[in-house]
N, CA, C and O atoms as CSV, one atom per row, in Angstrom:
chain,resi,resn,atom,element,x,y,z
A,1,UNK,N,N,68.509,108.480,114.172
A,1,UNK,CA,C,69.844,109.025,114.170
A,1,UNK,C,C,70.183,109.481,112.756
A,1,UNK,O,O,70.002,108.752,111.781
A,2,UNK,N,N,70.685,110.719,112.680
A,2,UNK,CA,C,71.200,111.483,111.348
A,2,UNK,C,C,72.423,110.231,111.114
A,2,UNK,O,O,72.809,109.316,111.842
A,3,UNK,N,N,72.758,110.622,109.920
A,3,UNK,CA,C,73.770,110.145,109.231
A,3,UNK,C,C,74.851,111.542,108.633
A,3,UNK,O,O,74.315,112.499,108.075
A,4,UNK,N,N,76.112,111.505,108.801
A,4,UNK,CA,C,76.412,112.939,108.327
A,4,UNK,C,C,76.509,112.386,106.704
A,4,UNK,O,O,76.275,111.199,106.479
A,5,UNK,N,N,76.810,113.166,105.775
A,5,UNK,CA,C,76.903,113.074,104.413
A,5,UNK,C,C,77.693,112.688,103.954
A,5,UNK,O,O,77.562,112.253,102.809
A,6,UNK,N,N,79.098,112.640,104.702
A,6,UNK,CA,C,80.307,111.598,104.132
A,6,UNK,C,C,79.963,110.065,104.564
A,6,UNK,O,O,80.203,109.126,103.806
A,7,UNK,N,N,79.470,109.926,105.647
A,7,UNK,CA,C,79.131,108.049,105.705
A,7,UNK,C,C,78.044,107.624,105.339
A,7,UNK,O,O,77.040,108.162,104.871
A,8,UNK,N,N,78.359,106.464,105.625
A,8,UNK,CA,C,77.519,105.572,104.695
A,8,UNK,C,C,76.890,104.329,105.915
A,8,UNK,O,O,77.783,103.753,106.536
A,9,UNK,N,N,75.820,104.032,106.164
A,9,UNK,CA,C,74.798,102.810,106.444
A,9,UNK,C,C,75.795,101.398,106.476
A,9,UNK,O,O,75.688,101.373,105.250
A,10,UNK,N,N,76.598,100.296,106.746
A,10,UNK,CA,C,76.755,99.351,106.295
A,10,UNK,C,C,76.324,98.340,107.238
A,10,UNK,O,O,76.599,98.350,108.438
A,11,UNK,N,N,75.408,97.181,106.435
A,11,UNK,CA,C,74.646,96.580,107.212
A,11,UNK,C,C,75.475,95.027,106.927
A,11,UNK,O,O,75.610,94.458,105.843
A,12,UNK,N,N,76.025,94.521,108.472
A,12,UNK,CA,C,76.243,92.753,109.074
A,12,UNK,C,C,75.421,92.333,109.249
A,12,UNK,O,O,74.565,92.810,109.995
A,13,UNK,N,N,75.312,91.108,108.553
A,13,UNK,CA,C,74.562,89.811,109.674
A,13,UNK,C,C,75.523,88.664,110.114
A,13,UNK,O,O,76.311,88.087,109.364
A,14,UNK,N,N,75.316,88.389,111.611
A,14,UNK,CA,C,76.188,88.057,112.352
A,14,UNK,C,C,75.454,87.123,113.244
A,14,UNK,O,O,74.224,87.180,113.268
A,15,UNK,N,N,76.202,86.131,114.097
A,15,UNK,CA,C,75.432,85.262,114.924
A,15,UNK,C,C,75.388,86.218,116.291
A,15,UNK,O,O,76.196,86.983,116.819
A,16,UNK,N,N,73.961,85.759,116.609
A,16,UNK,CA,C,73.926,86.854,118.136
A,16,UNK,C,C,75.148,86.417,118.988
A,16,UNK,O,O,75.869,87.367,119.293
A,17,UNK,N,N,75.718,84.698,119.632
A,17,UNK,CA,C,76.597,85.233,120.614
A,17,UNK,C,C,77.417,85.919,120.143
A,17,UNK,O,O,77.931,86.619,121.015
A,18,UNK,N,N,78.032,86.172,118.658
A,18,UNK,CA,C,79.287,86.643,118.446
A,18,UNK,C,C,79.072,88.290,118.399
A,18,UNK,O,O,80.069,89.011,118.401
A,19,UNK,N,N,77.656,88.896,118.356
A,19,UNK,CA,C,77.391,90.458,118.378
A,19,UNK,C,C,77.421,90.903,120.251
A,19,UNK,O,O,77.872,91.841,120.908
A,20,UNK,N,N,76.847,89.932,120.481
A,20,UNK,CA,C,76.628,90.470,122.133
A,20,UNK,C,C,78.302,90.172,122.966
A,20,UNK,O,O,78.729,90.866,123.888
A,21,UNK,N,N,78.869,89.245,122.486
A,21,UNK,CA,C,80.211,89.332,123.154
A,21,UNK,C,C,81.251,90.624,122.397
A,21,UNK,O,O,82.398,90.783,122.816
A,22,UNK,N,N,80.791,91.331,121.464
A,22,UNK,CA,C,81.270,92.008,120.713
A,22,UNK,C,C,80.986,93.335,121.778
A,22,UNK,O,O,81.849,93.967,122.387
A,23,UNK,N,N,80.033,93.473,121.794
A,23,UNK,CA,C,79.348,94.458,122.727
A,23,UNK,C,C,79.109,94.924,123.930
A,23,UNK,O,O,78.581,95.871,124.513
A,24,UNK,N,N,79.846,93.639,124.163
A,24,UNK,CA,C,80.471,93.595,125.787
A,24,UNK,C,C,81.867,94.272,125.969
A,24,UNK,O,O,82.268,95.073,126.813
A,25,UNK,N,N,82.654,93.509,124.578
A,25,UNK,CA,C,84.009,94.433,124.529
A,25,UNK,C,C,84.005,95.930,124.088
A,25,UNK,O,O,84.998,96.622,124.309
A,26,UNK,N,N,83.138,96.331,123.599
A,26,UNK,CA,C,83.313,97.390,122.995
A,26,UNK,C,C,82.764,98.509,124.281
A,26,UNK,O,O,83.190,99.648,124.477
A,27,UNK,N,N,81.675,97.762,125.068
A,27,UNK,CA,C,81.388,98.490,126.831
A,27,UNK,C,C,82.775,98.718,127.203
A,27,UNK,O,O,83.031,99.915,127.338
A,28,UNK,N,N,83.685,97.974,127.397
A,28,UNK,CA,C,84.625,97.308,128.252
A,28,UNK,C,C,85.961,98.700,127.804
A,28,UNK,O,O,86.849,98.982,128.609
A,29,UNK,N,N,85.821,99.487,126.250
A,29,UNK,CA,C,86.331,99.784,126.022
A,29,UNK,C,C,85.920,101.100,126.178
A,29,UNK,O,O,86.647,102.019,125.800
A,30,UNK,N,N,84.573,101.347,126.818
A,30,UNK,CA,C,83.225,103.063,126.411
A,30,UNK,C,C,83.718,103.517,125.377
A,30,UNK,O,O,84.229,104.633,125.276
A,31,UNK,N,N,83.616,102.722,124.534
A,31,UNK,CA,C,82.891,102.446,123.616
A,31,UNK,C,C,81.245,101.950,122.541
A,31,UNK,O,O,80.488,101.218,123.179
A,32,UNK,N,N,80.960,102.159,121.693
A,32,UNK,CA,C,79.775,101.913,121.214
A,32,UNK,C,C,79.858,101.096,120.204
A,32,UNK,O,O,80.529,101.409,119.221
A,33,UNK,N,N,79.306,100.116,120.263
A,33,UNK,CA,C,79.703,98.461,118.840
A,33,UNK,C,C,80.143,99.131,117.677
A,33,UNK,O,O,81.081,98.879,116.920
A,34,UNK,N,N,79.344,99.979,117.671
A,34,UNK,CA,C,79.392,100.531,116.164
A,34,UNK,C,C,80.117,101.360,115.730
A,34,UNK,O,O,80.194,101.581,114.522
A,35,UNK,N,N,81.063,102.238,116.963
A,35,UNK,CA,C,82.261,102.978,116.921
A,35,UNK,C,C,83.432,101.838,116.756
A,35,UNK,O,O,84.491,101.975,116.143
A,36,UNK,N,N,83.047,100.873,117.342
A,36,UNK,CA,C,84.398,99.824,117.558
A,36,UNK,C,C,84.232,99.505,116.219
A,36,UNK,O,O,85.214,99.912,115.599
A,37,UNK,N,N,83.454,98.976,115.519
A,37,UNK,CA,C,83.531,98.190,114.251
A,37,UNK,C,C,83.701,99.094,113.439
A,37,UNK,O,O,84.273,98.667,112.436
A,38,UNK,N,N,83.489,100.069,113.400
A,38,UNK,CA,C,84.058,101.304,112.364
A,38,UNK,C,C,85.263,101.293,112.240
A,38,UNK,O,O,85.804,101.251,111.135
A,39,UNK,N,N,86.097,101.340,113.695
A,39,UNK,CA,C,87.175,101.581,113.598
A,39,UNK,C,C,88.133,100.465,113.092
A,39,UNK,O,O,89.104,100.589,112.345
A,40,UNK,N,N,87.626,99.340,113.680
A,40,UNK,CA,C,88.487,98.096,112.910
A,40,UNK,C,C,88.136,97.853,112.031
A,40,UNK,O,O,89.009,97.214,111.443
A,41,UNK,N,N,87.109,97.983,111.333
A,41,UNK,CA,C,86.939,98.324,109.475
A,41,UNK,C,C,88.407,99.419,108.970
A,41,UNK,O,O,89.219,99.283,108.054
A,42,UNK,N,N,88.280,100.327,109.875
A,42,UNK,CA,C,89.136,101.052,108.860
A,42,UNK,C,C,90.330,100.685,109.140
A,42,UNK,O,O,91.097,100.536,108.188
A,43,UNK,N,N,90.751,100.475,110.311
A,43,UNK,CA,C,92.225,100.025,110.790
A,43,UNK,C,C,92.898,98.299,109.580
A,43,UNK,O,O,93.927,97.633,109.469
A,44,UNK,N,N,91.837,98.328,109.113
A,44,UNK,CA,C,92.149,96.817,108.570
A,44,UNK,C,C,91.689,97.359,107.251
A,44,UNK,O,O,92.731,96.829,106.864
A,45,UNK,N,N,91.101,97.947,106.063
A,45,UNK,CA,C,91.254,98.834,104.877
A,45,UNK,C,C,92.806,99.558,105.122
A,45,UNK,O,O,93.714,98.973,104.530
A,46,UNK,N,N,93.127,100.529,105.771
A,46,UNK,CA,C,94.541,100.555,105.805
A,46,UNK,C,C,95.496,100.284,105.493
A,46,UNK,O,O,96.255,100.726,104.631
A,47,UNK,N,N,95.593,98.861,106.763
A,47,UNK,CA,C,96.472,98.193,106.593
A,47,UNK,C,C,96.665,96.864,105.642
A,47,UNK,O,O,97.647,96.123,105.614
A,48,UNK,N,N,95.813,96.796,105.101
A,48,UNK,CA,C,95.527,95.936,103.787
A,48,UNK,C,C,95.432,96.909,102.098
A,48,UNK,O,O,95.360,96.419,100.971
A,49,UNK,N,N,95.457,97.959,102.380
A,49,UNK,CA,C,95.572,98.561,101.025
A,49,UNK,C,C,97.102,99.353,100.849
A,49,UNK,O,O,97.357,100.345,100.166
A,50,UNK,N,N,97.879,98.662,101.591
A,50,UNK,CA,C,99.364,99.386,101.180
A,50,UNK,C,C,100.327,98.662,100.177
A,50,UNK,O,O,101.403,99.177,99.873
């Protein structure tokens, strides 16, 4: 998978049940883990840098 040129790679380590129940919600949402955690990365940079 390309990467476009404004993002960036950021690599978790995490306990598996807590990635696979993650990944269940993020199905739940069609969604993709890694769209979900993007987004609550940024939703929480946001709202923590005001």
């Amino acid at each position: 998978m390309t990467i476009r040129e404004e993002n960036q790679r950021f690599v978790v380590v995490i306990e598996k049940e807590v990635i696979e129940a993650f990944k269940l919600l993020a199905k739940k949402e069609n969604r993709s883990a890694s769209n979900l955690a993007a987004t609550l990365i940024k939703n929480y940079v946001e709202k923590h840098s005001k």
